[in-house]
VOPALO-239565 format. One record per residue (C-alpha): x, y, z; residue number from 1; residue in one letter. Coordinates in Angstrom, 3 decimals, always signed. Example, Ala and Ser with C-alpha at 12.3 -4.5 7.8 and 13.67 -1.06 7.14 Angstrom:
<mivos>
((+12.300; -4.500; +7.800); 1; "A"),
((+13.670; -1.060; +7.140); 2; "S"),
</mivos>
This chain:
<mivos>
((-68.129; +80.696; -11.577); 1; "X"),
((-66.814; +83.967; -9.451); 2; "X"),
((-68.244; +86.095; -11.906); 3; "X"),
((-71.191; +84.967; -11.680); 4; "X"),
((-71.160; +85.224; -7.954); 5; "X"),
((-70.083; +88.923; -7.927); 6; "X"),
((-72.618; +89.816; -10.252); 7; "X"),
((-75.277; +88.167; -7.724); 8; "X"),
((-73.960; +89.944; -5.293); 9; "X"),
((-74.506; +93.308; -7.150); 10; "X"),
((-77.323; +92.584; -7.853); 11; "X"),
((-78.287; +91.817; -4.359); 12; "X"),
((-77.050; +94.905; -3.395); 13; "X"),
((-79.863; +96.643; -6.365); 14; "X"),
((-82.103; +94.605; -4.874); 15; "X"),
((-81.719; +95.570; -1.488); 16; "X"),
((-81.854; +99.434; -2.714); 17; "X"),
((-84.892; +99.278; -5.164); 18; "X"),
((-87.221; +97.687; -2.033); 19; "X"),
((-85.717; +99.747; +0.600); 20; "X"),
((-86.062; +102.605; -1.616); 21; "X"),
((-89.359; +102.327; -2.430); 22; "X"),
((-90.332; +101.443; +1.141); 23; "X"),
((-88.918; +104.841; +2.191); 24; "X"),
((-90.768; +107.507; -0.517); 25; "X"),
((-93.800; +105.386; +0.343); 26; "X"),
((-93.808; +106.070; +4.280); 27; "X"),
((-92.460; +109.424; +3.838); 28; "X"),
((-95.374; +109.929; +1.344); 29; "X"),
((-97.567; +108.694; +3.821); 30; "X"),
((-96.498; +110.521; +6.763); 31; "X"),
((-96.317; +113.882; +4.511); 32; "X"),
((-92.981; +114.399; +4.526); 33; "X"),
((-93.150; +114.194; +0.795); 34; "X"),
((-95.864; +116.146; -0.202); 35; "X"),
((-95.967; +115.730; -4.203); 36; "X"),
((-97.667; +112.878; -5.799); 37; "X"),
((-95.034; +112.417; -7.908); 38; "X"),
((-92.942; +110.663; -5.058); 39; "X"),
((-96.432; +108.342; -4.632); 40; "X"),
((-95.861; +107.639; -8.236); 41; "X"),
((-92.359; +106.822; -7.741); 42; "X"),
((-92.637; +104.722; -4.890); 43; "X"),
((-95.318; +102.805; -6.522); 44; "X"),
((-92.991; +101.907; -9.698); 45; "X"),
((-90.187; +101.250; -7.895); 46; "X"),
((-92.296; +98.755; -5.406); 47; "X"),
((-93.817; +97.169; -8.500); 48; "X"),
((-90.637; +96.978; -10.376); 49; "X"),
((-89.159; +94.992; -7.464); 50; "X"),
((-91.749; +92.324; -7.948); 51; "X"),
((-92.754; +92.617; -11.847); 52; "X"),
((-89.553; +94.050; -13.470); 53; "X"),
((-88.773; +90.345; -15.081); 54; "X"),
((-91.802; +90.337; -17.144); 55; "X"),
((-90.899; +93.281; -19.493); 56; "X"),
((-87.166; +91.622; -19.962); 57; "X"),
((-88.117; +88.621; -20.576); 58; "X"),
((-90.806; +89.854; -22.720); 59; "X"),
((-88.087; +91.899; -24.909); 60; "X"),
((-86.298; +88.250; -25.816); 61; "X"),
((-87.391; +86.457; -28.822); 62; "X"),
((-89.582; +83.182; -27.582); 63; "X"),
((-88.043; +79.743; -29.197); 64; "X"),
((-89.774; +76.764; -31.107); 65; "X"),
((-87.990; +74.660; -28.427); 66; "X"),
((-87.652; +76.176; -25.111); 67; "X"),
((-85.816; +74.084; -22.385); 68; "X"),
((-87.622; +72.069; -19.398); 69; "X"),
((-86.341; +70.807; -16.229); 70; "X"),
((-86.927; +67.023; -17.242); 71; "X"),
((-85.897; +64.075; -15.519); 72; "X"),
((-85.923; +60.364; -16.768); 73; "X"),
((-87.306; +57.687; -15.259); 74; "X"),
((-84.202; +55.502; -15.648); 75; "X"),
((-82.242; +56.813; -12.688); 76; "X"),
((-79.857; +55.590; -9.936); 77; "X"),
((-78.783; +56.669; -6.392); 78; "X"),
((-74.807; +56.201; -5.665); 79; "X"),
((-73.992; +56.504; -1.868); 80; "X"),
((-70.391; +57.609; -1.035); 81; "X"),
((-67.992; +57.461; +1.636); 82; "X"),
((-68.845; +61.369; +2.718); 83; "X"),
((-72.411; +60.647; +2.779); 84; "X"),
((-73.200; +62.038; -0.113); 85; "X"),
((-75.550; +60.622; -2.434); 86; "X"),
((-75.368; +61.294; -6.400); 87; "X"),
((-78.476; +61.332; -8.298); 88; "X"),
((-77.843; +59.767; -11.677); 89; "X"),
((-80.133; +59.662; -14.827); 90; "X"),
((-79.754; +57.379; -18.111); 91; "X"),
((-81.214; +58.745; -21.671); 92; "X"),
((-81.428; +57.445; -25.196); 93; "X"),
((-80.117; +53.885; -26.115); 94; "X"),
((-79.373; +51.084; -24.274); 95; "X"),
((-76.178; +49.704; -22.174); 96; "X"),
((-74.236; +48.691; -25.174); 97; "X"),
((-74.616; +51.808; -27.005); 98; "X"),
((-71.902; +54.121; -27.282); 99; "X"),
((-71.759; +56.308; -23.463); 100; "X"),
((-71.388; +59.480; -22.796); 101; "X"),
((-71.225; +60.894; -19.333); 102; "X"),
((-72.319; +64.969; -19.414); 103; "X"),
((-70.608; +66.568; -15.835); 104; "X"),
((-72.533; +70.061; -15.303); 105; "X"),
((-70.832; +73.013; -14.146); 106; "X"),
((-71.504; +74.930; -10.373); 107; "X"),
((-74.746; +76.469; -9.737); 108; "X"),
((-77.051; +74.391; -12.165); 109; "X"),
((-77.614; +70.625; -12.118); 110; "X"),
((-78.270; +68.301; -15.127); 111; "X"),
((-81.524; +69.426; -15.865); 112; "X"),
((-79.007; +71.842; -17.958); 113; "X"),
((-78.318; +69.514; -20.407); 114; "X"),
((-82.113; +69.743; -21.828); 115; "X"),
((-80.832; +69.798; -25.241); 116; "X"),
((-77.922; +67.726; -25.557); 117; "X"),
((-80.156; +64.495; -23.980); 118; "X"),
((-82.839; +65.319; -26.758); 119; "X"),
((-80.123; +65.847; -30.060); 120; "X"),
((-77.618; +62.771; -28.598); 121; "X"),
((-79.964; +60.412; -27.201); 122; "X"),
((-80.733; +58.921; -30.676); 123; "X"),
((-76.804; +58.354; -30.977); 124; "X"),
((-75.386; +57.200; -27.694); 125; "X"),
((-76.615; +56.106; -24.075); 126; "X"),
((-76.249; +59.446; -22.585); 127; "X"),
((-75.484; +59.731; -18.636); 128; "X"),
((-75.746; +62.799; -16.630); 129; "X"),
((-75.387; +63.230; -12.572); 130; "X"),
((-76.405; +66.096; -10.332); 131; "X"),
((-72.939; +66.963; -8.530); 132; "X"),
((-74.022; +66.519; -4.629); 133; "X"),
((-74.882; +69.290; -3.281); 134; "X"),
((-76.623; +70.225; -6.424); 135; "X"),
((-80.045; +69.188; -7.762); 136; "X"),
((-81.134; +66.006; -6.427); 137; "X"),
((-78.100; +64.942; -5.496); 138; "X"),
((-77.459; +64.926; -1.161); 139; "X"),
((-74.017; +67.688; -0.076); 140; "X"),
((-71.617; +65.554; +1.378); 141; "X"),
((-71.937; +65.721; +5.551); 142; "X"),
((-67.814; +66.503; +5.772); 143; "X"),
((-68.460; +69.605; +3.761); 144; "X"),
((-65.480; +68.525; +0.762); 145; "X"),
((-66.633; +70.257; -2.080); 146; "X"),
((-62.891; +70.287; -3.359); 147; "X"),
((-62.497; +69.174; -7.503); 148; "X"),
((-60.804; +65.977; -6.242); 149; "X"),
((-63.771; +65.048; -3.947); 150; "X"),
((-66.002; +65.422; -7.203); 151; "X"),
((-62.881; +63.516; -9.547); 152; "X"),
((-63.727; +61.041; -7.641); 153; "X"),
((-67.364; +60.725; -7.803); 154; "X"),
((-66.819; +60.758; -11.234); 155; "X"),
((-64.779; +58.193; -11.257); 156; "X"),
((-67.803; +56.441; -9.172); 157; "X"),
((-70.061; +57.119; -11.924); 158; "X"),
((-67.794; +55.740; -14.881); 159; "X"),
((-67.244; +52.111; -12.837); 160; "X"),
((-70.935; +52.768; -12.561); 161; "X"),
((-71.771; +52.672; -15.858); 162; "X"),
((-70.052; +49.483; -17.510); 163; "X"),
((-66.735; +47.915; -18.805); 164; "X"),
((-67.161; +49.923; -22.203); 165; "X"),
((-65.375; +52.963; -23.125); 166; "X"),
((-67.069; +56.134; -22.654); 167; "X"),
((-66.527; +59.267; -23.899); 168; "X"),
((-66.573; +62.326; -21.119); 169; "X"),
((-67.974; +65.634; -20.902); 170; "X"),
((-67.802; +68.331; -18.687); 171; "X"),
((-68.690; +71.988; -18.805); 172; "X"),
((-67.217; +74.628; -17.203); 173; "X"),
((-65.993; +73.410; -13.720); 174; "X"),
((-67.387; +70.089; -14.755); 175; "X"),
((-64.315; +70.416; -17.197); 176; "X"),
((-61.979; +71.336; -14.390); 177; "X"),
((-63.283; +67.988; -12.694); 178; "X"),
((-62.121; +65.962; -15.743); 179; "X"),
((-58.602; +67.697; -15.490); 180; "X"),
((-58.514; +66.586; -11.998); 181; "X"),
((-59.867; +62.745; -12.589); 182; "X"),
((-57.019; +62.944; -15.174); 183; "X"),
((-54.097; +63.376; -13.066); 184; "X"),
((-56.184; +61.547; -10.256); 185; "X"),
((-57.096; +58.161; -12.638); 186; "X"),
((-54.558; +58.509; -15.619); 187; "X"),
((-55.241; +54.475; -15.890); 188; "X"),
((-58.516; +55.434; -17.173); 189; "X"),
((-57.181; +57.602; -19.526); 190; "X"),
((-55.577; +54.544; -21.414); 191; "X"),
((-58.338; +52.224; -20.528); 192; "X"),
((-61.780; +53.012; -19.900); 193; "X"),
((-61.998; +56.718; -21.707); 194; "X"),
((-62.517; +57.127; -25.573); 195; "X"),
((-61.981; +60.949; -25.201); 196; "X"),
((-62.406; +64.313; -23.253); 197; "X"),
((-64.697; +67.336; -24.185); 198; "X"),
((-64.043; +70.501; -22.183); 199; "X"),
((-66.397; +73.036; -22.423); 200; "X"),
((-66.020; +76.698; -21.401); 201; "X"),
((-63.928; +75.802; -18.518); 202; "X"),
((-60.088; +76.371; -17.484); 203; "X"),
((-57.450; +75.101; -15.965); 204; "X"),
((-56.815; +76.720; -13.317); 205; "X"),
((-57.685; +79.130; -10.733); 206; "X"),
((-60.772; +80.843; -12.562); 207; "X"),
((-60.159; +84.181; -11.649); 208; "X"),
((-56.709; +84.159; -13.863); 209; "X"),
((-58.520; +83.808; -17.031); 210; "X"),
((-62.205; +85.376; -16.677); 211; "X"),
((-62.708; +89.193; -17.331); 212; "X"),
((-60.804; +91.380; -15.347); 213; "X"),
((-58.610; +89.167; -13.667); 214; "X"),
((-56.218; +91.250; -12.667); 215; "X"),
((-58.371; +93.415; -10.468); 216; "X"),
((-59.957; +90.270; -9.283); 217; "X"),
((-56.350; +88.319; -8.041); 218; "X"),
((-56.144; +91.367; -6.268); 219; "X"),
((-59.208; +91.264; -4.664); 220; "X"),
((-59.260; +87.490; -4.201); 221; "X"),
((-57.964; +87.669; -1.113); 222; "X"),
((-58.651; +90.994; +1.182); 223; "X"),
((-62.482; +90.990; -0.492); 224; "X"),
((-63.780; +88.056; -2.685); 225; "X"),
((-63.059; +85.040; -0.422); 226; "X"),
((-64.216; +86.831; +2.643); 227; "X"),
((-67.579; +87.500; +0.858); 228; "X"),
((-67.567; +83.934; +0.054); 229; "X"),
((-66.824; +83.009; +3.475); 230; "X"),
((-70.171; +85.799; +4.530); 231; "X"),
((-72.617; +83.998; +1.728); 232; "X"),
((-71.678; +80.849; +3.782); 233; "X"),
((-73.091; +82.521; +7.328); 234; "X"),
((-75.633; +84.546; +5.558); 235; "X"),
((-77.230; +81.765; +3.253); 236; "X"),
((-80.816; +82.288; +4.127); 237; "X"),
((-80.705; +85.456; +3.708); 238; "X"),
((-78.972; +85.316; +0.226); 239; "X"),
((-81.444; +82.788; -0.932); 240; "X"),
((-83.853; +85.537; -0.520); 241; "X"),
((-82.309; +88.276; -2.116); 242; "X"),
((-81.634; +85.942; -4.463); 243; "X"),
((-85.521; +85.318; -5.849); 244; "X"),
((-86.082; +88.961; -5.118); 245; "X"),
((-83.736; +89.883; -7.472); 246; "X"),
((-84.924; +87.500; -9.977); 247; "X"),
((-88.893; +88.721; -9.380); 248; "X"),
((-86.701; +92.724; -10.653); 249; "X"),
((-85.144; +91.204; -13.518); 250; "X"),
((-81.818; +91.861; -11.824); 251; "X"),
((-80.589; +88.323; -12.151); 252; "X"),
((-82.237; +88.175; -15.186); 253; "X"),
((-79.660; +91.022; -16.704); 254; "X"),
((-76.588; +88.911; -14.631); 255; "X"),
((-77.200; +85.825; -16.364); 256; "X"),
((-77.319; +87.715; -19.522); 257; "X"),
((-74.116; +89.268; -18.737); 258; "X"),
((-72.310; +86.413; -17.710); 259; "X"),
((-73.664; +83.595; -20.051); 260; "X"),
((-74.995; +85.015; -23.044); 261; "X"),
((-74.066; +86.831; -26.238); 262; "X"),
((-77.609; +88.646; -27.343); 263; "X"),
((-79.124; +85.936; -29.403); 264; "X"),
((-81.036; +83.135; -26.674); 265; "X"),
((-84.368; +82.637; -26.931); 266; "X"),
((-86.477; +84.168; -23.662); 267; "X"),
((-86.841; +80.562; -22.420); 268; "X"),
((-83.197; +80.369; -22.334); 269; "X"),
((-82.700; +83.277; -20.619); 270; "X"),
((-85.106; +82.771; -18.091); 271; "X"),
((-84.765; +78.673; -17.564); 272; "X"),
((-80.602; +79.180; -16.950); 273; "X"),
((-81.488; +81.350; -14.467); 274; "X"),
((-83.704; +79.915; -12.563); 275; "X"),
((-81.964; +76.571; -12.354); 276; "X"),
((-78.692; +78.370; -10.740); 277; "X"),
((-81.293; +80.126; -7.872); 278; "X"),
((-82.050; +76.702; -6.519); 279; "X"),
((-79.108; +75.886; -5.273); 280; "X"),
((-78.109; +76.831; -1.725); 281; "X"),
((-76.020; +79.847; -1.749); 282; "X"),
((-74.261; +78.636; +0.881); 283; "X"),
((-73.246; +75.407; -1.074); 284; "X"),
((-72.715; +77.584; -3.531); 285; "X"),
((-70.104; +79.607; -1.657); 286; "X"),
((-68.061; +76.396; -0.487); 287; "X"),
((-67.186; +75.326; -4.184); 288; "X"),
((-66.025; +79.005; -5.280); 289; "X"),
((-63.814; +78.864; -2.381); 290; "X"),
((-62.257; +75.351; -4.045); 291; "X"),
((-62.196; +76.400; -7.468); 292; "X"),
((-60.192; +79.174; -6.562); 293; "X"),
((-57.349; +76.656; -5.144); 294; "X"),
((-57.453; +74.738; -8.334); 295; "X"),
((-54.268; +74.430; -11.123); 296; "X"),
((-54.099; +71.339; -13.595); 297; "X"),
((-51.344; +73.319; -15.879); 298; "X"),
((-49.157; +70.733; -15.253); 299; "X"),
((-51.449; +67.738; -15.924); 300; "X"),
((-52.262; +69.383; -19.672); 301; "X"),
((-49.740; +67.502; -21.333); 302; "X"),
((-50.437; +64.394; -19.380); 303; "X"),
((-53.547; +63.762; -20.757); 304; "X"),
((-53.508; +60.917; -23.348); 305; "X"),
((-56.376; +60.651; -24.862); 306; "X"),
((-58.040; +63.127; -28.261); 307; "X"),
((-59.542; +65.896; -26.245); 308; "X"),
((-62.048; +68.376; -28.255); 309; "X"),
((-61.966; +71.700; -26.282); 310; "X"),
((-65.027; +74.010; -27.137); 311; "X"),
((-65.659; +77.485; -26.245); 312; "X"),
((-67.921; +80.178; -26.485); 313; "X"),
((-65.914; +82.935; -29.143); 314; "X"),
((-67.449; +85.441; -26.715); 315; "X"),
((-67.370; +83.952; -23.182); 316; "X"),
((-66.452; +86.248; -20.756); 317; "X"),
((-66.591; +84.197; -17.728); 318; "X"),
((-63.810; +82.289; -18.711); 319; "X"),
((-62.212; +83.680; -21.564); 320; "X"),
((-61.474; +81.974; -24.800); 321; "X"),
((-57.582; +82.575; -23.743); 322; "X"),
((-58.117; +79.453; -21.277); 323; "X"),
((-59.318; +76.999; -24.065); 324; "X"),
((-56.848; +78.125; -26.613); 325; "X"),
((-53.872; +77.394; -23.507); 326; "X"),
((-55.855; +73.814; -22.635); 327; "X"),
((-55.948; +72.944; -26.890); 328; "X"),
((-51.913; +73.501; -27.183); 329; "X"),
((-50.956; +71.828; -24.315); 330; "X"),
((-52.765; +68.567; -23.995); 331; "X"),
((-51.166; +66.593; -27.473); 332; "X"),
((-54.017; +65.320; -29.204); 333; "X"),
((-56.581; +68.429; -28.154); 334; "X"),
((-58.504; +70.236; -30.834); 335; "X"),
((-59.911; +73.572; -30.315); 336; "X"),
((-63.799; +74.485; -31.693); 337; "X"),
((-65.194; +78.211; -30.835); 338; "X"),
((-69.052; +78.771; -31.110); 339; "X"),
((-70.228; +81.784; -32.533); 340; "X"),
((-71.461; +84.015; -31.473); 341; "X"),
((-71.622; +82.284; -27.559); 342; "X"),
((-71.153; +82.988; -24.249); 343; "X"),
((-70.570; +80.872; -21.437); 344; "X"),
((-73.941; +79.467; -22.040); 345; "X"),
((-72.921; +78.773; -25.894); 346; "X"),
((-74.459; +74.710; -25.376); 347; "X"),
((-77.741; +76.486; -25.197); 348; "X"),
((-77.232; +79.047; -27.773); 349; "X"),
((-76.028; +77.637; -29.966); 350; "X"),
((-77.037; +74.304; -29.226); 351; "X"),
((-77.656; +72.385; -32.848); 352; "X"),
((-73.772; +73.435; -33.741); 353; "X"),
((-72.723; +72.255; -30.013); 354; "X"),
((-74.480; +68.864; -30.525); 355; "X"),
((-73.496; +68.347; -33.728); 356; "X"),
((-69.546; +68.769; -32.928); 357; "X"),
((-69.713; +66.404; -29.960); 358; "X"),
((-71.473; +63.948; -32.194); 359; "X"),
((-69.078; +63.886; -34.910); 360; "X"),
((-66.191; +64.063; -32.189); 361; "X"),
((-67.626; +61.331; -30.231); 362; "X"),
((-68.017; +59.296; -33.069); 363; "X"),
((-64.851; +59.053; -34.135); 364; "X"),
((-63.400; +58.866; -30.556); 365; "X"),
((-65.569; +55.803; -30.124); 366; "X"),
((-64.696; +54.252; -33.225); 367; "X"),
((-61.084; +53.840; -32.198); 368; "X"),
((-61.937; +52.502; -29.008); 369; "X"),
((-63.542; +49.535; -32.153); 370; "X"),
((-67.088; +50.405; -30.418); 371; "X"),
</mivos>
């Protein structure tokens, strides 16, 4: 989300500084233009703090019995599509006449995210998750779309991909801004093929309205923010670098926590959601910020016709509970569920709650579909 990319870029910035600074007092140190030890010393934290600093904060996080893993199943499929793209697509739990549910990630991580909702759901429902192209092991389309409708549509790719049976969707964050858009895109599948919507920690509309200090950020959308986006396009290399640095000083580290999380995540948490939004190209990246911030579904809110379960993080900050409460009262049969306490990141948090709602939700979504 845009917060998330500001904060990278701050902490780029640190990064940049902390290296460069300790590069300096080193040399001048050496060349004895800084006589006193004391700068040595300095210079010699600083340099190891840029490559060591995210040991002690991940050290000060609590460790967890279950700590999430990148893993992949075996059961997979590849999905070619008109722009070239190809979507990676991976099947867990029971088999093809088992209640589905299709998991759409948000932008920056792939499905690998979903680590716990495969494990607690799988016993429950065929669970299907995809890697948005661009994005984990999915290939970018070559026409460089990375609009909401080009992903609706992939979606939509993935649902006739899946069976004839109805299936219940999920998307989090802009993964839920791609199921607002398949809705006005595919409302037959809204009275056909789809039990129910869950929209997690997302919004509908342009981002920036409804995250933490939007108002100073519309302002800035346009003379700063987009033409940094349009820069991390040009400069991706280079970002991708200052991107690991600043995870080897904790930096990102701190910006996840920020962003995500609300104090209580386990260290393996902390450290796996940020590592899984650093492989991603920033580039790529860059391209689907500059989308999301041309995206408004207000109107197709009361459109939707099927029970919609909208859950959000009581604390998210990224995009603020405001946006779920406005999604829950305008789409008719929407209930609202906060997690607490959760941040953006509340489906790791507090991820035995967040499995157990969509469980009971999906259930009974199912069950009037006579599944």
């Amino acid at each position: 989300m845009p917060l998330d990319f500001l904060l990278r870029w701050l902490s780029g910035l640190l990064t940049i500084a902390l290296l460069g600074g300790a590069g300096y007092i080193l040399y001048q140190w050496y060349e004895g233009e800084l006589v006193s030890n004391r700068w040595l010393l300095l210079g010699a934290v600083m340099m190891l703090w840029s490559f060591l600093g995210f040991l002690p904060i991940l050290l000060l996080h609590r460790p967890g019995q279950d700590e999430p893993k990148p893993t992949r199943s075996r059961r997979s499929q590849r999905l070619v599509r008109p722009d070239g793209s190809e979507i990676h697509i991976e099947f867990y739990g029971l088999d093809n006449d088992a209640p589905t549910i299709i998991l759409t990630h948000g932008w920056g991580p792939d499905s690998t995210v979903w680590y716990y909702v495969k494990k607690q759901l799988s016993d429950r429902f065929r669970v299907v998750v995809w890697d948005l192209p661009g994005l984990g092991k999915s290939i970018k389309p070559k026409n460089r779309d990375y609009s909401l409708e080009k992903y609706a549509r992939d979606l939509e790719a993935v649902l006739g991909l899946v069976g004839d049976r109805p299936v219940m969707l999920l998307g989090h964050s802009m993964g839920g801004m791609i199921l607002l858009t398949l809705s006005r895109l595919f409302p037959q599948h809204l009275t056909g093929r789809v039990a129910g919507l869950i929209i997690v920690d997302s919004t509908y509309t342009n981002p920036l309205k409804t995250t933490i200090f939007s108002n100073l950020l519309l302002i800035l959308q346009k003379p700063l923010l987009e033409p940094l986006l349009h820069l991390a396009i040009v400069l991706s290399p280079l970002l991708w670098v200052t991107s690991w640095l600043s995870y080897l000083n904790g930096s990102t580290l701190l910006t996840t926590e920020i962003s995500g999380f609300r104090g209580t995540e386990t260290r393996g948490q902390l450290n796996f959601s940020t590592l899984i939004g650093l492989k991603a190209s920033p580039g790529v990246l860059a391209r689907g910020m500059l989308a999301m911030l041309r995206f408004d579904e207000t109107e197709t809110l009361p459109q939707i016709s099927v029970p919609t379960m909208v859950v959000v993080g009581k604390s998210d900050i990224a995009t603020r509970p405001l946006a779920s409460k406005r999604i829950s009262q305008e789409v008719p049969q929407a209930e609202l569920v906060s997690l607490s306490p959760g941040g953006h990141m509340a489906l790791m948090e507090r991820n035995q709650q967040f499995a157990k709602v969509i469980e009971s939700f999906g259930i009974a979504c199912l069950e009037r579909k006579n599944i």
